[in-house]
Structure formats: C-alpha cells, structure tokens
C-alpha positions in Angstrom: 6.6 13.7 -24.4 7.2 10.2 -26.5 8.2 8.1 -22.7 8.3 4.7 -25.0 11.2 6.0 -26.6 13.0 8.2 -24.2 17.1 7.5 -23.1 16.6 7.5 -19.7 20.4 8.4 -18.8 20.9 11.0 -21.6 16.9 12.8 -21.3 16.6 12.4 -17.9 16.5 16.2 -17.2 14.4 16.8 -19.7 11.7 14.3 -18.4 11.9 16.3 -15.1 12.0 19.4 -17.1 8.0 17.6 -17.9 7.5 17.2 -14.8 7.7 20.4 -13.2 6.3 22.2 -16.2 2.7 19.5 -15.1 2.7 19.7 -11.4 0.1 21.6 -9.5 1.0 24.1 -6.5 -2.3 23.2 -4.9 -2.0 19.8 -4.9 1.5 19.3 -4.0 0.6 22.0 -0.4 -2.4 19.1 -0.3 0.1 16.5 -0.3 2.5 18.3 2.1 0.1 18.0 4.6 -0.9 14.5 5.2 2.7 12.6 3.8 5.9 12.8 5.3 8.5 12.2 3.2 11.7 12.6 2.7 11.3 13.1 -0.9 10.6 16.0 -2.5 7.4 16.4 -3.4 5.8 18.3 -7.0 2.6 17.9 -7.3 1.2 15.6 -9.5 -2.1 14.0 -9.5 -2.2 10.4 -8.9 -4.3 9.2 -12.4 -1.4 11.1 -14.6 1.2 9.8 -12.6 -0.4 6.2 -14.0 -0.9 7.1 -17.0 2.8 8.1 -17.4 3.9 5.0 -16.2 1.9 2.8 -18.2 3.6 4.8 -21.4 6.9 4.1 -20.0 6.3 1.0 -19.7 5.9 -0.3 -23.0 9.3 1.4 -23.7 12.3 0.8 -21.9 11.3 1.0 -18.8 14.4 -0.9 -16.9 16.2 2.0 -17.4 13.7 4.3 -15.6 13.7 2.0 -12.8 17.8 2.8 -12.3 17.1 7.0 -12.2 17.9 9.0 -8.6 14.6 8.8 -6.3 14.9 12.6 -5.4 11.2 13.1 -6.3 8.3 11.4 -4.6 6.7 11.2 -8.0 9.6 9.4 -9.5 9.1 7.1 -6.7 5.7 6.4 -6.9 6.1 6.0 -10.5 8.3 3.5 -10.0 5.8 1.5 -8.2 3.5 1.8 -10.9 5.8 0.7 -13.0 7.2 -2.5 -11.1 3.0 -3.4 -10.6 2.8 -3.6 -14.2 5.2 -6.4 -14.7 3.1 -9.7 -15.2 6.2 -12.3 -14.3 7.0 -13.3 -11.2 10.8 -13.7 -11.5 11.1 -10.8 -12.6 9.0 -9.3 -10.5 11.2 -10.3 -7.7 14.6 -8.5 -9.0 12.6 -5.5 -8.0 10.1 -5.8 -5.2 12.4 -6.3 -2.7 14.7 -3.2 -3.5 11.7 -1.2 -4.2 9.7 -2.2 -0.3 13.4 -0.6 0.6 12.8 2.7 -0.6 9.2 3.2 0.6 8.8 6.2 3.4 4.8 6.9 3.3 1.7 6.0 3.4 1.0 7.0 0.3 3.3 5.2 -2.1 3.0 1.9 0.0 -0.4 1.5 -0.7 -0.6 2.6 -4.4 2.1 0.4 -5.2 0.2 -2.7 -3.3 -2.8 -1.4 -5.3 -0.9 -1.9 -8.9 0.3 -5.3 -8.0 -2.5 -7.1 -10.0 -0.5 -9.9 -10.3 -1.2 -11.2 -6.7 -4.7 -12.1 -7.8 -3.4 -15.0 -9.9 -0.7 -15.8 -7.3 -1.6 -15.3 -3.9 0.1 -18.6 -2.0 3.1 -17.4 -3.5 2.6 -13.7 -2.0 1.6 -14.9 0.7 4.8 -16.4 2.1 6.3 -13.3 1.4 3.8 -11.0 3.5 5.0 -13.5 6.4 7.9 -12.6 5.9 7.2 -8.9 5.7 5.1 -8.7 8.5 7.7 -9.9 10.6 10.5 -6.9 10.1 11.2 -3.8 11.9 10.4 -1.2 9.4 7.2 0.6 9.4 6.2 0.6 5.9 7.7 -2.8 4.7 5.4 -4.5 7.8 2.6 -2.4 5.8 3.3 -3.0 2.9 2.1 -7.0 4.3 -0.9 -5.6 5.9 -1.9 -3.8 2.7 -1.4 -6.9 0.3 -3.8 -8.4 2.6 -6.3 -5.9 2.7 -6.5 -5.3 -1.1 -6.0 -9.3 -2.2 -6.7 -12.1 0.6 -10.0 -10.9 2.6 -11.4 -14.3 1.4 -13.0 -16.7 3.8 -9.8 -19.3 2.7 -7.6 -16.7 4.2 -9.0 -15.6 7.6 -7.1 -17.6 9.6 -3.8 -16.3 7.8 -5.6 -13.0 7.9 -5.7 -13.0 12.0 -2.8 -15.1 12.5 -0.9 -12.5 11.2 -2.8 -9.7 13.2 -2.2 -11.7 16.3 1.5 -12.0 15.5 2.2 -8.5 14.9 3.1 -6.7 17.9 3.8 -2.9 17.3 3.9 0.3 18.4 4.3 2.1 14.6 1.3 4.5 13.8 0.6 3.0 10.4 1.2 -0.5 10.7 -1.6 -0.3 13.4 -3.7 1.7 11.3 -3.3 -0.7 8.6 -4.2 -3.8 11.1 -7.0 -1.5 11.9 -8.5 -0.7 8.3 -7.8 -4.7 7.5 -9.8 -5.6 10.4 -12.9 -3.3 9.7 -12.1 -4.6 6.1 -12.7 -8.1 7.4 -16.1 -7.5 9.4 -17.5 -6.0 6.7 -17.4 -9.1 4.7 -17.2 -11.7 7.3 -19.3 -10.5 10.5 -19.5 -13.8 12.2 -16.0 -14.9 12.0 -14.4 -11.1 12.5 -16.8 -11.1 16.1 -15.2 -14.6 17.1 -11.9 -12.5 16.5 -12.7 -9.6 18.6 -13.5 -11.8 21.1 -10.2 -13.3 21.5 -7.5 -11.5 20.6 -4.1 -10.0 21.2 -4.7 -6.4 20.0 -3.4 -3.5 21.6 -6.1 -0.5 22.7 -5.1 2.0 20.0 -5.7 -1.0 17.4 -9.1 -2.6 18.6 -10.2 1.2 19.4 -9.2 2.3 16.1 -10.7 -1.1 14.7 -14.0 -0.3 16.0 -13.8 3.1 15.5 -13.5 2.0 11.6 -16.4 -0.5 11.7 -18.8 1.8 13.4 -18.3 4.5 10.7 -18.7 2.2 7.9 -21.9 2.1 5.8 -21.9 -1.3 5.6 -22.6 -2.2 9.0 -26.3 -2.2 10.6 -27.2 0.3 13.5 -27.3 -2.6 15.6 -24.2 -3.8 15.2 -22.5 -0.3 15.7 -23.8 -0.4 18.6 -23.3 -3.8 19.3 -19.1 -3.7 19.3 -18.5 -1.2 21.3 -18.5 -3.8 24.0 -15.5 -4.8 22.1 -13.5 -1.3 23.4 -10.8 -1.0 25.8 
C-alpha cells in the first residue's frame, strides 16, 4: 500500500481494509492479556506498526493524525508518527492532544520511546514533565516518569530525577511502577547517589518494595549489593 500518497478521508477504509488483512490472531490474544484498553485491538507487531508510520510520514501525514482512534494500532501509530516530527512548535500542536488519548501502558511508553527529539532539548521537556507529573491522570503522570527514564538519567538530572519522585504522591498502579523501574533505572547507573535516595525518602511501600524488587533482579547489580538493599524494604 503507497501510505506517502494515500487520501486519508476518502481511503481511509481501505487502509483498514490493510490492516486487518496484516494482523496476527496470536498476537493480538498476546496483547489482550497484558493491555487494557479501550481500543480495539488487531494485532499487529510493534516493528511493522513503525515501519508504517515512518512511510506515512513522508506523505501527508497531518491528515492521518485527524482519522477516528477506534483501533489501538491507529493509536499507537499515531504516536509514532507525532515522535517523528523534529520541530518543536509543531510538536506541541500535537503532544498535548495526543497525552489525552493515551489508555495503556503500552502506547505511553512507545510513544516516549519515539520522541528523539528530547535528546537535543531536554530543559525544554523538562518543564513540561513538571507539569505532567503533577495531574491526575494515570498515564499522562507516566507519560513524565517515562520521558525521564528513557532521556534524563544523567548525573545533571538527579536531583530533578528525585525531586519529582518525592513529589509524586500516588496510589495508580503504573505511575508507581514507572517511579519504580526509574528508580532501579537510576541505581544502576548512579549507585552512590540512588543509596543516599533510599535513605531518605518519601516513597510509599508498594514503590520502594517494588523499587528493590527491580534492583535486585537486575544484572547489573553485584551480589552484594542485592543483598545489601533489602535493608532498604518496608
């Protein structure tokens, strides 16, 4: 199917027409069972879902970004799509709306994952993520937690880094899975200043636990240390 030429209002049937005749039974049951979603899920494997969206995107991918978000695949192609744009202004006429529509796991962090332009602008993300981090919804607050898990675990961003871990008080399953993963993300890299942090901390249980959890299953860590932070438990 040419996607750089397509007419998005007039052939969009026919692209889902594509779709369906690609997805994969298997995969989609896979999928079924660790995403909820209120989309409707296909079936179509992550690597050809980029490689669509890297064709639509040299076409006229605007109007793609305007089509109904019935499918989970259409979403997360979307996100793909908005992580290819290398201008920030433009950039922001979509991230915003697109935070809006995320529901999962799985298309909040592939979508922080595309957004390679944060590496060449991260004090300008990073006001944002305070921002984010500092809502009610689940996956937006993520969506902050990712960005800093996949761009700022630098040593000039630790304090922002557990600033924002202190800040965040939540009950939401995956916001405090992501603090957890970001933590163990953290020590791997920066031992010495993640320990100070366990120290003194405002964590809840199900975070540190989880946190630790993380770090002791991690092949980057020594035995010793394993064994070392359990002390670190509540």
């Amino acid at each position: 199917m040419d996607f750089k030429n397509i007419n998005w209002e007039k052939d969009y049937n026919l692209f889902l027409d594509y779709l369906y005749s690609i997805k994969d039974i298997k995969y989609k049951e896979f999928n079924s069972k660790i995403i909820t979603t209120n989309y409707e899920i296909l079936g179509i494997r992550i690597p050809i879902l980029k490689k669509i969206s890297k064709e639509i995107f040299k076409g006229d991918y605007k109007s793609f970004l305007n089509i109904p978000n019935k499918y989970y695949e259409i979403v997360m192609l979307k996100g793909f799509i908005i992580g290819c744009i290398n201008n920030l202004q433009e950039l922001d006429n979509y991230f915003n709306d697109f935070i809006k529509l995320i529901d999962n796991w799985a298309i909040c962090d592939s979508f922080c994952a595309s957004l390679k332009i944060v590496k060449t602008n991260r004090e300008y993300f990073l006001t944002i993520i305070y921002k984010l981090v500092n809502l009610k919804s689940e996956y937006i607050i993520r969506v902050g937690l990712v960005l800093l898990l996949d761009y700022y675990v630098l040593k000039e961003y630790l304090e922002d880094i557990f600033n924002i871990l202190n800040k965040i008080n939540s009950d939401l399953y995956y916001v405090n899975m992501a603090k957890s993963w970001l933590i163990c993300e953290v020590f791997t890299k920066y031992e010495k200043e993640a320990l100070l942090f366990l120290e003194n901390n405002n964590l809840d249980k199900f975070t540190i636990n989880k946190a630790i959890s993380k770090i002791r299953d991690s092949y980057k860590v020594s035995e010793k240390m394993k064994k070392y932070v359990l002390k670190f438990k509540k």
